[in-house]
Structures are given as C-alpha cells and as structure tokens.
Wavefront OBJ file of the C-alpha trace (Angstrom):
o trace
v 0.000 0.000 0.000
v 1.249 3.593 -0.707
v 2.939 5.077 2.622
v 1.792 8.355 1.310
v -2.006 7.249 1.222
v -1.909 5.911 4.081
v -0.368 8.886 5.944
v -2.553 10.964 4.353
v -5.568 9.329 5.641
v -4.510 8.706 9.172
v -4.515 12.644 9.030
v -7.618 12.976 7.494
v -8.895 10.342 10.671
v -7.234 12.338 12.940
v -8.712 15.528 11.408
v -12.253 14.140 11.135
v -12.023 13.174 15.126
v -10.592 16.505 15.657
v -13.576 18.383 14.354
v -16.324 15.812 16.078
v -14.272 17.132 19.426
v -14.899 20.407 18.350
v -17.978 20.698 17.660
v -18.097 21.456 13.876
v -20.926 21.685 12.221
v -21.704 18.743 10.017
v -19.474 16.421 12.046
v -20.470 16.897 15.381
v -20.654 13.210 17.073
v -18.428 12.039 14.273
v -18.400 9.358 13.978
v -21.729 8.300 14.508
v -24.040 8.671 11.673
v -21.519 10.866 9.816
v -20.795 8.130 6.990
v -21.412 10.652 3.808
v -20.370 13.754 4.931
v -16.943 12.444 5.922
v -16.771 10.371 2.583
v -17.460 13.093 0.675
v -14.872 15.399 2.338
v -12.777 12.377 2.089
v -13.456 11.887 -1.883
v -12.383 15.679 -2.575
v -9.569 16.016 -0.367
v -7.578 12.444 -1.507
v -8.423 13.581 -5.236
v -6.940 17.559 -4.845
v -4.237 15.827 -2.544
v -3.155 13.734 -5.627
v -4.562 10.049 -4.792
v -7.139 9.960 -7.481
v -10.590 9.722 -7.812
v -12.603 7.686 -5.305
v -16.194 6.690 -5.956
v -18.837 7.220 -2.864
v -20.383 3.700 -2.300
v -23.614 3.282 -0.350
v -24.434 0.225 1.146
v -28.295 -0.724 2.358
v -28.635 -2.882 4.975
v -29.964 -6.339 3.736
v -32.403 -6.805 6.617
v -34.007 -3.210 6.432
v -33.045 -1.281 3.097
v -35.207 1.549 3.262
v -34.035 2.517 6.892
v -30.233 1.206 6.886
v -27.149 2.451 4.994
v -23.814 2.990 5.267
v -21.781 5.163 3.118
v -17.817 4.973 2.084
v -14.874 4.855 -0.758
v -13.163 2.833 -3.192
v -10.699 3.420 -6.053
v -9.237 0.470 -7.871
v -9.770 -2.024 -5.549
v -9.180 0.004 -2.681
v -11.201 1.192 0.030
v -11.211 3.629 2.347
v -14.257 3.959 5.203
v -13.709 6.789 7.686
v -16.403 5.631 9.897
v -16.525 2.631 9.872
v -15.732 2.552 13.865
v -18.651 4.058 14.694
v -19.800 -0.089 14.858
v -18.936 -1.915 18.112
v -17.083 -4.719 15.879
v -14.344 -2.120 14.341
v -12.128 0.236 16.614
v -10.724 2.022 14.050
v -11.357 3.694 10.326
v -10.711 1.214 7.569
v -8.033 1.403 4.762
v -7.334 -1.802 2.582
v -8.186 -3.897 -0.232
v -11.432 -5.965 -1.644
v -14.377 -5.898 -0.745
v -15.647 -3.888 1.971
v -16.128 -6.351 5.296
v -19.995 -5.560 5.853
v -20.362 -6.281 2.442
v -22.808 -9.879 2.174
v -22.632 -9.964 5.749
v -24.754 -6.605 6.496
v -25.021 -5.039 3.739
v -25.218 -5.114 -0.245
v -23.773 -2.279 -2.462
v -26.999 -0.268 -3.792
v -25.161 2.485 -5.698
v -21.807 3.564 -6.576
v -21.475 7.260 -7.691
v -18.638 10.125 -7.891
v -18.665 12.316 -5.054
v -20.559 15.584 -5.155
v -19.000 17.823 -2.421
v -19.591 20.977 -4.478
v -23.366 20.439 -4.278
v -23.033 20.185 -0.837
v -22.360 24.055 -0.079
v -23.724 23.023 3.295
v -20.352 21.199 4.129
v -18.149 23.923 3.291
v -17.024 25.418 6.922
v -16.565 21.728 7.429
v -14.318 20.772 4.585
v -12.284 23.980 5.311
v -11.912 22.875 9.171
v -10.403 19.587 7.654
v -8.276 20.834 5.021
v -6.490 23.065 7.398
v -6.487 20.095 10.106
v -4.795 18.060 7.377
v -2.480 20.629 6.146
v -1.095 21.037 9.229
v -0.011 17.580 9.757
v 2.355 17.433 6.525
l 1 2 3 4 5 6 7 8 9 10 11 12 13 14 15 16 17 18 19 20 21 22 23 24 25 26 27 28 29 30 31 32 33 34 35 36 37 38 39 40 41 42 43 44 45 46 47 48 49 50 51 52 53 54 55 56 57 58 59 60 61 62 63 64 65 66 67 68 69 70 71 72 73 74 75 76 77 78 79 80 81 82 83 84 85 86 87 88 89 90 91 92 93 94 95 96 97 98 99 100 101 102 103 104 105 106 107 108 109 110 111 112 113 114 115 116 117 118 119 120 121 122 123 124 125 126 127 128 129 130 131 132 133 134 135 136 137 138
C-alpha cells in the first residue's frame, strides 16, 4: 500500500475526530451517523491531494433497506471507510483492499457514484476545518 495514502488518511482520521471534538458543524458526534459527509470530504480532499478519484459507495442494509445504509470509498480495488468505527465490531477507520467487510454480511452495495461535495455548499465550513487540520499535519 502507498505510505503516502496511508499517511494521508490517518490525518484525514485524525482531522475528522478533531472536528467531532470540536464541535463542527456537520461532524459533530463524528463518527456516529456521519458516513457521507466524511466520505465526501474524504473523496475531494484524496483527489486535490493527488490520490485519485474515489467513488462514494452506499451500502443498504440487507435486513431493512429503506431505513439502513452505510456510506464509504473505493478506487481500484481500494477502500477507504472513515467511519466505519462508529460499529462496536471495528475500533478504528478502515483502509485496505477488496471488498468492503460488511459487504454480504450486512449489507449489499446499492449504488456507486462520484462524489458531489460541491453540491453540498452546506459542508463547506466543514471541509475547510479539515483541510487546514490536514495541512497542518504534513
């Protein structure tokens, strides 16, 4: 795996927990229930940052679709789920390779999609908060 990648995303982690601490809006109680807001911030920062384009996957929960999903990223067989300890089973966020571990046992994919942050004008004092969080790491 690329050192690079994964330094970069221990300081977005590290950033996103930063900002739950803090209170910002959009990711206060990160990381509970924060799945596609920090996946979309995610998306946009790894692709200015230089590690390409990552595609926002949403998985529904097989036992109750309409109610249960769970949002993160993958590029070329990698994936990358920034929330993903927000479950009792997982004590950190996820980088690796395959398939995504809820995947068949929780949940199916339902829709893959590019991210959107710049629709999403909502999320801009958080994306900022991030950026300069993981700025000041390198």
């Amino acid at each position: 795996m690329d050192p690079d990648l994964v330094a970069f995303t221990d300081r977005l982690n590290a950033a996103f927990a930063q900002c739950g601490h803090e209170e910002v809006e959009g990711l206060i109680g990160f990381p509970q229930w924060k799945c596609t807001v920090a996946s979309r911030i995610a998306a946009a920062l790894l692709e200015e940052h230089g590690f390409g384009t990552w595609q926002l996957v949403e998985g529904r929960r097989l036992a109750t679709p309409d109610v249960g999903k769970h949002v993160w990223l993958e590029r070329d067989g990698l994936l990358y789920d920034p929330t993903i300890h927000q479950r009792d089973d997982f004590d950190a966020p996820l980088l690796g390779r395959n398939e995504h571990p809820l995947v068949n046992e929780q949940f199916a994919v339902y829709q893959r999609a590019a991210h959107d942050i710049d629709k999403h004008t909502g999320l801009k004092q958080a994306r900022g908060r991030v950026q300069e969080l993981v700025g000041m790491g390198s």
